[in-house]
N, C-alpha and C positions, 0 to 999 in steps of 0.2 A: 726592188724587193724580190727576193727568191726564196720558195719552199721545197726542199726535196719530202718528196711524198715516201713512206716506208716501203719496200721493193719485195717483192714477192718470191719466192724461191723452188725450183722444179725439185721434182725426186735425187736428184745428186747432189742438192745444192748448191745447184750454179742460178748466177743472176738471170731473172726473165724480162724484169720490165723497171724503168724507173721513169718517173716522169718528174717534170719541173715545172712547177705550176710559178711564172711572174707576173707580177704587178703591171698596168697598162702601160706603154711608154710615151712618149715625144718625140716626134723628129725635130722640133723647135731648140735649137741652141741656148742656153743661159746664160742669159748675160748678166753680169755684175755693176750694169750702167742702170741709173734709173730714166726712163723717159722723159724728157725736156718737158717745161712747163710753159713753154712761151717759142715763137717761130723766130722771135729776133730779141735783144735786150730792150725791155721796158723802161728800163731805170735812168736808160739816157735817151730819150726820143728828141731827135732834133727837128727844128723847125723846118720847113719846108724850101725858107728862102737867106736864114742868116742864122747864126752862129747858138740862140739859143735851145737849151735842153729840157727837158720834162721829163717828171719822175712820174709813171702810171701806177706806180704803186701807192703814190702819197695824195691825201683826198685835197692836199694843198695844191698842191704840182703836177698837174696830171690831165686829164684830157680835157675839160673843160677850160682851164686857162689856156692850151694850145689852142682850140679853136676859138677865141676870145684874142689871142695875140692875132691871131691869123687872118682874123677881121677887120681891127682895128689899128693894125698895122701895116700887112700888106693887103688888106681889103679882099681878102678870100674867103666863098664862103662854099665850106665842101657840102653838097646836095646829100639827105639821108643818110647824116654821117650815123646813125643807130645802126643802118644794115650793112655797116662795113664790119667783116668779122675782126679783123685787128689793124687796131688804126693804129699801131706802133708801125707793121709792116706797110700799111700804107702810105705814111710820111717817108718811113726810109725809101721806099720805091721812087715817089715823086720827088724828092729833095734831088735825088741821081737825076732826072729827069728833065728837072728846070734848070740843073746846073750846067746843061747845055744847049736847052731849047729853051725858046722866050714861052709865057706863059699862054700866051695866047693862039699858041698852036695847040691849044688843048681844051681850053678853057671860053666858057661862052662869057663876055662882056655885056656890062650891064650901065648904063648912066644913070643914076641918080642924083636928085638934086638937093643933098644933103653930105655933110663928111660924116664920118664914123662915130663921132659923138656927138649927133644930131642936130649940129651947125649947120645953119642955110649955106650953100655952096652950089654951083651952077656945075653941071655937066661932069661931073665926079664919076671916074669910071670903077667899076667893079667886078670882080671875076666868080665865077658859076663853075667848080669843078662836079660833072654830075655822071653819071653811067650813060648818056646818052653820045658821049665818047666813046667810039670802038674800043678803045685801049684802056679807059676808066674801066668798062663793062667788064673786059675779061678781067683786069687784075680783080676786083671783087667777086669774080666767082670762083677763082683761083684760091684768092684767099678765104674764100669760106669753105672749101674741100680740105684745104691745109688745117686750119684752124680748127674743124671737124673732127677730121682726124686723130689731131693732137690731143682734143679732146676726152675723145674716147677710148684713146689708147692711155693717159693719164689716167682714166677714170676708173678702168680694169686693171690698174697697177695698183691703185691705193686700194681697190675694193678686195686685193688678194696678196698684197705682202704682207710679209709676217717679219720683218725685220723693223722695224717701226718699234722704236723706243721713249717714251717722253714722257718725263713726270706731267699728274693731273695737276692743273690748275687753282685748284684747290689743297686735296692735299695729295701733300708730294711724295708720301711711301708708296703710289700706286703708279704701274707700268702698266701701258699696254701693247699688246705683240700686235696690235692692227687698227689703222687708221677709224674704220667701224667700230669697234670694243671702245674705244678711246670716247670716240660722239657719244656711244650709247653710255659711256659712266659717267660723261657730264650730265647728261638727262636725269637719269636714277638716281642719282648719289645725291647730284647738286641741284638737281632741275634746272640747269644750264642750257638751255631749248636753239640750237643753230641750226637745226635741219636733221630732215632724216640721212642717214649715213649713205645711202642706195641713190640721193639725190644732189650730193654734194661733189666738188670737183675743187683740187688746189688745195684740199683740207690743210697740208701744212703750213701755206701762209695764211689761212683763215687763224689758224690757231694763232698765227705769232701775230695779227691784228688784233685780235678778242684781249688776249695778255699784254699786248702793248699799252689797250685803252683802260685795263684794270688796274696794268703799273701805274698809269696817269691820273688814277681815279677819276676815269668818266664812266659815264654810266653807258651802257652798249644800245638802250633803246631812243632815252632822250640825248642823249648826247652832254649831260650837263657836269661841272665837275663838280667834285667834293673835297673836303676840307682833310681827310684822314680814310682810309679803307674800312673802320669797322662802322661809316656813315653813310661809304658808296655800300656796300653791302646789306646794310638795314633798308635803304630805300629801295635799291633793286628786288631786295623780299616784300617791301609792301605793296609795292606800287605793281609788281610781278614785270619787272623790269631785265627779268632776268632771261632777255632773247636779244636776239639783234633785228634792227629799225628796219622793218621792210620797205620805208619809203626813202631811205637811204642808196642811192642806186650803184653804190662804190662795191655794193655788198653781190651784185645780179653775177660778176664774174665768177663764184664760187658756187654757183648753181647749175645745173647740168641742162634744164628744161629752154633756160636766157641763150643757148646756144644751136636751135632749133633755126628752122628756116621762118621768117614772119614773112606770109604771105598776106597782102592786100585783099580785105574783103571783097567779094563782088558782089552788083546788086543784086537782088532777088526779086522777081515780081511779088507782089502782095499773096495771090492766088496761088501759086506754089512754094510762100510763106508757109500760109495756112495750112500746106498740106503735110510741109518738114514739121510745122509744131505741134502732131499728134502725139502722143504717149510712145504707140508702138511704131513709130515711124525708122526705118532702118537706116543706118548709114555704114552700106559696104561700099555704096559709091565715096565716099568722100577721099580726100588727097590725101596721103598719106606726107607729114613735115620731112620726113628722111627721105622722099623718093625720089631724090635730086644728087644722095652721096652715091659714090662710086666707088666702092670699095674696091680692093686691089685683087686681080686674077690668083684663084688659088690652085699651090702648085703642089699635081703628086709626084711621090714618087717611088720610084724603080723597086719590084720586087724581089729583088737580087744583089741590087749596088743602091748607091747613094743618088743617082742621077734624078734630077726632077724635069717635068713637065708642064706647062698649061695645058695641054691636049691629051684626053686621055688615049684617043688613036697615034698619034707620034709616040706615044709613051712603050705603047703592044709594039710598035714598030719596031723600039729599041730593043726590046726584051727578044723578037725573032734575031734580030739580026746582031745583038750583042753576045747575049745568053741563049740563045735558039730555042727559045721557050714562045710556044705561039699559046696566047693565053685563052682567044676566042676555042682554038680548038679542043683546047683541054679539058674546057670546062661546057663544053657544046655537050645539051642532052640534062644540063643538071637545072635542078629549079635554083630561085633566089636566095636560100639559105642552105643551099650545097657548095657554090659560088663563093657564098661571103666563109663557109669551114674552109674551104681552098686557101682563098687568101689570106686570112689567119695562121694557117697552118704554116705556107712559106714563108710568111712573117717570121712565125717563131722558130722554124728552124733555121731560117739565116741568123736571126740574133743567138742563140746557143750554139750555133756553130753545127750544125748538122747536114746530113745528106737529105733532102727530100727523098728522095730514090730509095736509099740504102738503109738509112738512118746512123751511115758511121759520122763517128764523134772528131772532131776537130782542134786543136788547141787557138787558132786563129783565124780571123777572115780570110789570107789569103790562101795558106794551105785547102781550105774548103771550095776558094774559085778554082783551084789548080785540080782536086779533085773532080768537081764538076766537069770541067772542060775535057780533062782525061779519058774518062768515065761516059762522057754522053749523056749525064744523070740528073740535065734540065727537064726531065721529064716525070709525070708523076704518076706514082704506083698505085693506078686506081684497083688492083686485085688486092690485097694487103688492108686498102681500106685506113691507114694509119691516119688521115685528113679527116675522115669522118667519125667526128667523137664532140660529144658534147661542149667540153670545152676552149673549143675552135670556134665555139656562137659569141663568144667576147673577145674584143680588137684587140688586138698584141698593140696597136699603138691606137691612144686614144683623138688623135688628129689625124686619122688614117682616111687619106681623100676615096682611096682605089673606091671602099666600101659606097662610099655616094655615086659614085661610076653604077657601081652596082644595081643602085635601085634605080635606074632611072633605066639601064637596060632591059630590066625584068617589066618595068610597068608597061613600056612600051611595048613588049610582047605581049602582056595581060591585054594592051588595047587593041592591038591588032586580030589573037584569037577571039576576041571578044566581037569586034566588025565581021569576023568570018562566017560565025555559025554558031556564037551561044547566043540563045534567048530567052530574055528576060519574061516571065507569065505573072503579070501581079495579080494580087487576090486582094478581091470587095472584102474590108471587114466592117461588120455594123457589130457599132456600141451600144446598148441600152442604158440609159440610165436612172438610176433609181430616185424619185425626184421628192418623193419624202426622205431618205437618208442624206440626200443632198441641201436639202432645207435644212434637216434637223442639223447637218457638219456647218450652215453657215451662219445658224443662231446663235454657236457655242462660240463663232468667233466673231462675234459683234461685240463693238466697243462700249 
């Protein structure tokens, strides 16, 4: 988005100023792919030791029968299979796995004196896959960073496309441009209750679940069917049937919260029980369930070129010795919102094609580096003052890393002048309080 602003005119009528006020930008690339719903194919999970498949998508065929064959077959039983984040990726890991190593290089052995369908039987052995395996351990932390991930990079796609098309449920002359608008008209319209929009993940296979069970005339809460749809419909309005079974657990994958880290109680003494279960009892100390993800190094980049960085000092390094632009020195002497007008500024005149220096106009990128380099005009024109204007205090791009560089350099100078020589004088203040007005304010709000 570009606005040219109307341009001002001297006594002869020649041009004096035009400015170009645009829109925030991106250094993020668009992509026309939508992000993956799953780290491996669901639809075909194979068993760990022979040739059969499971469909996790089908509450027939799907995880509980795999571990069910897995027992009663090959006598396997996987330890705390709820905290594996995807047991599709799990089986495909270990199927690879056992299909060259015997199992018992991995697996703790158990005798029992029972077979699998609780026939007396002597000395029956059985295997224990559990995290207490070096190689168990990391593939499940592995896969719960993955799985994470995916997650939450899903979760911010559906929360913000607008290409999302699909007749309602109901009725079918209504579109909506976004997976949110779409939940929120089931609610309203139909009182169709799945979850709030802000807490759901997967929503397009939730949908074609919910539709499937209403093609089938079953009902979403009891699960029961019916004889014609204007009879599944009457009883889901009386009975207010009209949500899906929360003690259904086929349904926990399309909720964003079931994806969280479950950590293991620990005990509490009684005595500092009593002391968490006061009213105003605080909890800054407690563990935060995310503080285990490791989000991926963010990278800036180059004030000049395209080039990116993890380090914002390798970055300055590039810019002296590419562009000969020394950014510590240029901006040495300004506060923190002189700093961030600077970098705004060469933002926007690299993207318009400008001189920093000069302010000549360019038709291309590279005529402007060719300029620059010519010129010597990586330098900026602090007499002229063109950097310092108002509207240089918003990002020419709105994921613009440098500006966080920023603040953390300035605070660290506020801490430092702060240790040297400012100090702090606080002042005693006494409150009086008026203790008849304050009776009379708390009899009006008695119940």
């Amino acid at each position: 988005m570009s606005t040219n602003v109307p341009t001002k005119n001297d006594a002869e009528g020649g041009e004096t100023s035009k400015t170009t006020i645009i829109g925030p930008l991106n250094f993020a690339k668009e992509s026309s792919t939508d992000p993956p719903t799953s780290l491996v194919n669901e639809r075909t999970v194979p068993c760990m030791f022979c040739t059969n498949v499971y469909d996790f998508h089908s509450p027939d065929s799907g995880a509980d029968q795999l571990l069910a064959h897995l027992y009663l077959i090959h006598r396997l039983v996987v330890a705390d299979v709820k905290e594996v984040a995807c047991l599709p990726s799990y089986c495909y890991y270990w199927k690879d796995k056992f299909s060259n190593e015997p199992v018992e290089k991995y697996c703790s052995s158990m005798l029992l004196n029972q077979l699998p369908d609780g026939t007396t039987s002597q000395n029956e052995k059985y295997f224990l896959l559990s995290d207490v395996e070096p190689l168990d351990y990391e593939v499940r932390q592995r896969l719960r960073r993955e799985k994470l991930e995916l997650v939450l990079t899903r979760h911010q796609f559906e929360r913000t496309d607008r290409t999302f098309h699909r007749g309602c449920l109901y009725c079918r002359d209504y579109r909506a441009e976004t997976r949110p608008e779409y939940i929120s008209h089931l609610y309203t319209k139909h009182f169709l209750l799945l979850g709030k929009p802000e807490h759901l993940v997967f929503v397009d296979e939730l949908i074609d679940v919910v539709q499937d069970k209403l093609s089938q005339l079953i009902c979403l809460f009891c699960e029961k069917l019916f004889k014609d749809r204007p009879t599944l419909k009457e009883h889901m309005r009386k009975k207010g049937h009209k949500r899906i079974n929360p003690d259904n657990h086929y349904y926990d994958r399309f909720f964003l919260v079931n994806y969280r880290l479950k950590q293991k109680p620990e005990y509490v003494p009684i005595a500092k029980r009593k002391e968490e279960s006061r009213v105003f009892a605080s909890d800054s100390d407690s563990d935060s369930d995310w503080s285990d993800w490791n989000g991926e190094e963010q990278q800036t980049t180059c004030l000049f070129c395209t080039h990116p960085e993890t380090s914002i000092d390798r970055l300055k390094q590039h810019m002296v010795e590419k562009h000969k632009f020394n950014f510590d020195q240029t901006v040495n002497g300004m506060n923190f919102y002189q700093r961030v007008k600077v970098v705004n500024f060469i933002r926007r005149q690299m993207y318009i094609r400008k001189c920093i220096a000069c302010g000549e106009q360019y038709n291309d990128y590279d005529n402007l580096c060719k300029h620059l380099d010519e010129t010597d005009h990586y330098l900026l024109d602090k007499e002229t003052n063109a950097w310092d204007q108002p509207e240089y205090f918003f990002p020419t791009y709105e994921d613009d890393q440098f500006l966080c560089h920023l603040e953390v350099v300035e605070n660290e100078k506020d801490d430092a002048a702060q240790e040297e020589g400012s100090i702090v004088i606080s002042e005693s203040v006494n409150a009086s309080i008026n203790l008849a007005a304050e009776s009379l304010s708390l009899e009006n709000f008695r119940m």
